[in-house]
C-alpha positions as CSV (number, residue, x, y, z in Angstrom):
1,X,0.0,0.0,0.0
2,X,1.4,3.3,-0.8
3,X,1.4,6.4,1.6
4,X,-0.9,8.2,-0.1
5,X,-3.5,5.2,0.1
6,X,-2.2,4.4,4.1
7,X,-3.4,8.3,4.9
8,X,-6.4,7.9,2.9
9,X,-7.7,5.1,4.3
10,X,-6.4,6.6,8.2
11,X,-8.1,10.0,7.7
12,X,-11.2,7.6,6.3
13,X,-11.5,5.6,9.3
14,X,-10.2,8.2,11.6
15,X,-13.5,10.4,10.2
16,X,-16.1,10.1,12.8
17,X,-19.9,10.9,11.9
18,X,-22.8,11.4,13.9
19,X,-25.9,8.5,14.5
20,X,-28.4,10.9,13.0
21,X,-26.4,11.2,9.9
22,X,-25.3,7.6,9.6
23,X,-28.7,6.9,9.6
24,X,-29.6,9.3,6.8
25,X,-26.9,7.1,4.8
26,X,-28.4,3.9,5.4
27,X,-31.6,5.3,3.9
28,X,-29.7,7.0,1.1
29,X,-28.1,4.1,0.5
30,X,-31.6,1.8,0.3
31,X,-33.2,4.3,-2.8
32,X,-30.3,4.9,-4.5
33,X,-29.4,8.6,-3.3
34,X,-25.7,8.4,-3.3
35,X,-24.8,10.2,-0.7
36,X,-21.8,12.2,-0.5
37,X,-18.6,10.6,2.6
38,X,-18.4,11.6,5.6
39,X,-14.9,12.9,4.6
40,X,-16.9,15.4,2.5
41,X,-19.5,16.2,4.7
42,X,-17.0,17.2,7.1
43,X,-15.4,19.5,5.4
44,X,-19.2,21.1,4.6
45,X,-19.5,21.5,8.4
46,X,-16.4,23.4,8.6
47,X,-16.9,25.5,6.0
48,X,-20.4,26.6,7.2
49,X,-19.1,27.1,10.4
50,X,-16.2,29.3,9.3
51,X,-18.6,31.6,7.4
52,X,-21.0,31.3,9.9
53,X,-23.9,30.9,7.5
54,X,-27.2,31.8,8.3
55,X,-28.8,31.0,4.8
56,X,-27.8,28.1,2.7
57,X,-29.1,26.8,-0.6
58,X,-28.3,22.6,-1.6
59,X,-29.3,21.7,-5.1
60,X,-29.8,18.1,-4.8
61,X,-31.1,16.9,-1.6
62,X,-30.3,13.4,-1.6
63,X,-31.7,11.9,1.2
64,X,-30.5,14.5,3.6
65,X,-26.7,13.6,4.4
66,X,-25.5,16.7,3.1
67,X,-27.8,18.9,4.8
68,X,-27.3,17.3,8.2
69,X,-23.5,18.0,7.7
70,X,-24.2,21.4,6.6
71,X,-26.7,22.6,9.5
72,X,-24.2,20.6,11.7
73,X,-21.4,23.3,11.3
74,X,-24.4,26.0,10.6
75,X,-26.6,25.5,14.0
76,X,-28.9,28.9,13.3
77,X,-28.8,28.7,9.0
78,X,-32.1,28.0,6.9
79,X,-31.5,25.8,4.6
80,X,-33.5,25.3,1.4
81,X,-33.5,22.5,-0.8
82,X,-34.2,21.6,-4.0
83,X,-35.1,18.1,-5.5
84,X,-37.1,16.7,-8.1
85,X,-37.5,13.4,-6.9
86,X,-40.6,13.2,-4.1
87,X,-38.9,9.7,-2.4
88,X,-35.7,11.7,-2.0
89,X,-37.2,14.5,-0.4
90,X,-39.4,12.9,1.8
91,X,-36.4,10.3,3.2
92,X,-34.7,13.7,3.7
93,X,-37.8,15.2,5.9
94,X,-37.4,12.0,7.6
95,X,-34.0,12.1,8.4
96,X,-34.1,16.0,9.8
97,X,-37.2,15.2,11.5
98,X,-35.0,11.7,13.6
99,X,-32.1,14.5,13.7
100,X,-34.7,16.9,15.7
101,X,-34.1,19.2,12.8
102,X,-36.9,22.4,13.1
103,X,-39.0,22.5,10.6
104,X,-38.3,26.3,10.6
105,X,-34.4,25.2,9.3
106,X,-35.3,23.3,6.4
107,X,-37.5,24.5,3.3
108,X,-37.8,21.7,0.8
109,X,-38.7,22.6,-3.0
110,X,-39.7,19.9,-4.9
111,X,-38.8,20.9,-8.5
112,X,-36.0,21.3,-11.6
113,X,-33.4,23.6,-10.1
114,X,-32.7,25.0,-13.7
115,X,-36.6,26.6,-13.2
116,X,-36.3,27.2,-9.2
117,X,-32.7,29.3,-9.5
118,X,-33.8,32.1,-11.7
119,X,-36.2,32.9,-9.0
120,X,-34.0,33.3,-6.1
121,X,-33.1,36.3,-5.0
122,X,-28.8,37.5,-5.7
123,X,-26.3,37.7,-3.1
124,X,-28.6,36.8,-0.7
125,X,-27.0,33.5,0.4
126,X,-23.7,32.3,2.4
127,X,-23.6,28.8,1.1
128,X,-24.5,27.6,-2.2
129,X,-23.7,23.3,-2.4
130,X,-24.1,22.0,-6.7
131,X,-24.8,18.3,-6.2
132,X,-27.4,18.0,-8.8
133,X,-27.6,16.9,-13.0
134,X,-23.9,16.9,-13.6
135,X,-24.8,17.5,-17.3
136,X,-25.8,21.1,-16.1
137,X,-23.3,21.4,-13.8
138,X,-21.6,24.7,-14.9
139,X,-24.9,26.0,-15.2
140,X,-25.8,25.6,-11.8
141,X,-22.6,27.2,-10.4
142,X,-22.8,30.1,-12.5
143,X,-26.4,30.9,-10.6
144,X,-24.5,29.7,-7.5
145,X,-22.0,32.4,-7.8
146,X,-25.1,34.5,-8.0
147,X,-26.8,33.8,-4.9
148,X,-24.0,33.8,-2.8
149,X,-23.1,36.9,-1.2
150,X,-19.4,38.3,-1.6
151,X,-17.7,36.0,0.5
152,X,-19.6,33.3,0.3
153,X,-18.9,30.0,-1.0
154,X,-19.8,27.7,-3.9
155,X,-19.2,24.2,-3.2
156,X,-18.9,21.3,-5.7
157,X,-18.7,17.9,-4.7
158,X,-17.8,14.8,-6.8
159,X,-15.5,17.3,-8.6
160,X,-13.4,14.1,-9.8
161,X,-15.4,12.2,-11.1
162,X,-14.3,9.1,-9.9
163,X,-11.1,9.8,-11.0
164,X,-11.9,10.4,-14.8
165,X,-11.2,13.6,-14.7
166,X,-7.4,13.3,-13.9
167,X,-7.6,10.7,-17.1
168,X,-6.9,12.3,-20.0
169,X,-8.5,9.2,-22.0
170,X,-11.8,10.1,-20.2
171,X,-13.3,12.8,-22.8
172,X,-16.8,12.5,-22.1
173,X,-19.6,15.0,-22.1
174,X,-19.4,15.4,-18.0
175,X,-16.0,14.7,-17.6
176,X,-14.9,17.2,-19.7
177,X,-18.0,19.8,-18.2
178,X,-16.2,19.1,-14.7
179,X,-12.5,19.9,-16.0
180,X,-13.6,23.2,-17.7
181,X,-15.3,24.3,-14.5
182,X,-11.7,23.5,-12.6
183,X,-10.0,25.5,-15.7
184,X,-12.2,28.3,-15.8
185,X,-12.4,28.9,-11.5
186,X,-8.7,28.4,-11.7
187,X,-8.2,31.0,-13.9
188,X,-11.4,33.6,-12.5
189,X,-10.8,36.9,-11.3
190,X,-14.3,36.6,-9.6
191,X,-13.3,33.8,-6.7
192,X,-10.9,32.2,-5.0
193,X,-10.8,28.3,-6.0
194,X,-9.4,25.8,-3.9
195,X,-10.0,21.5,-4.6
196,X,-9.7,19.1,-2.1
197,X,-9.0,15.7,-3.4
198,X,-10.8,14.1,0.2
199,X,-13.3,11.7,-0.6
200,X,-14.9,12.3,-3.7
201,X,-13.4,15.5,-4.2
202,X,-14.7,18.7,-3.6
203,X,-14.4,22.3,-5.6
204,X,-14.6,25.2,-3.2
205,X,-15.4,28.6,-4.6
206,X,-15.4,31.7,-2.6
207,X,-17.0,34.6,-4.6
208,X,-14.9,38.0,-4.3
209,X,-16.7,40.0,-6.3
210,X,-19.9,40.8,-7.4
211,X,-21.6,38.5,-10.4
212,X,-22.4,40.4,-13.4
């Protein structure tokens, strides 16, 4: 085993995550949700906790792993949520509601994000998590970078795709959608772009300027 694969698998196993959240996995896991590691969610809890977010928008719920970790670092945020599949959103209600979640925290919008977005209001949010359609997946972090507020983040899980997107044999429609968003953040005057190669990987995005 190499180092790199000896400190994976330690910081894996080392990477301790809470009953109500394991238990959202276990459901996510039985409908096919694909939920996101607890590596990954981690780093979502200290992210919202370092921006001390109050408002927080996740496109793709899942079955409510994400948002646990999220509220987790974020104990006063609203989340909202946007889904267009009624059993994931309704395992997510679930999982809030065994997590003793308020209702009050968590506004659920059953619908395509591409038609929910346009309606939210600009710089208006701290957190902005794209976990959604990765065929629209620059898409939805262009409207990300216009919710958040200046300083807020943009996060992209998944952002390797499984490791195809460090394959330069890999040229397929999403692969290639995920490498020009690394490119194009890289190279953006408008944030500050960091990737974490944890878990699935994970594209953070602060916004430093206002979108046009």
């Amino acid at each position: 085993m190499s180092e790199h694969d000896a400190n994976a698998r330690y910081i894996r196993e080392a990477t301790a995550e809470p009953d109500s959240i394991a238990r959202a996995r276990s459901r996510a896991d039985e409908i096919g949700a694909a939920p996101i590691s607890a590596l990954v969610g981690a780093q979502y809890a200290v992210l919202a906790a370092a921006v001390n977010a109050r408002t927080i928008v996740e496109i793709g719920t899942g079955a409510g792993v994400s948002g646990l970790w999220l509220l987790r670092g974020a104990p006063h945020a609203v989340l909202t949520s946007i889904d267009n599949e009624p059993e994931h959103l309704a395992a997510a209600r679930q999982a809030f509601a065994d997590a003793r979640i308020p209702t009050t925290r968590a506004r659920f919008i059953t619908g395509r994000a591409a038609d929910v977005l346009p309606r939210m209001n600009e710089g208006s949010y701290d957190i902005v998590l794209v976990d959604a359609d990765p065929d629209n997946v620059i898409e939805y972090v262009e409207h990300g970078l216009r919710l958040v507020r200046t300083g807020g983040i943009v996060l992209v899980p998944r952002i390797l795709v499984g490791g195809k997107v460090a394959d330069p044999v890999q040229r397929d429609a999403v692969t290639a959608a995920y490498r020009s968003l690394i490119q194009e953040t890289q190279q953006s005057q408008a944030v500050l772009a960091s990737i974490s190669s944890s878990g699935e990987g994970l594209l953070q995005l602060i916004s430093v300027t206002e979108a046009d």
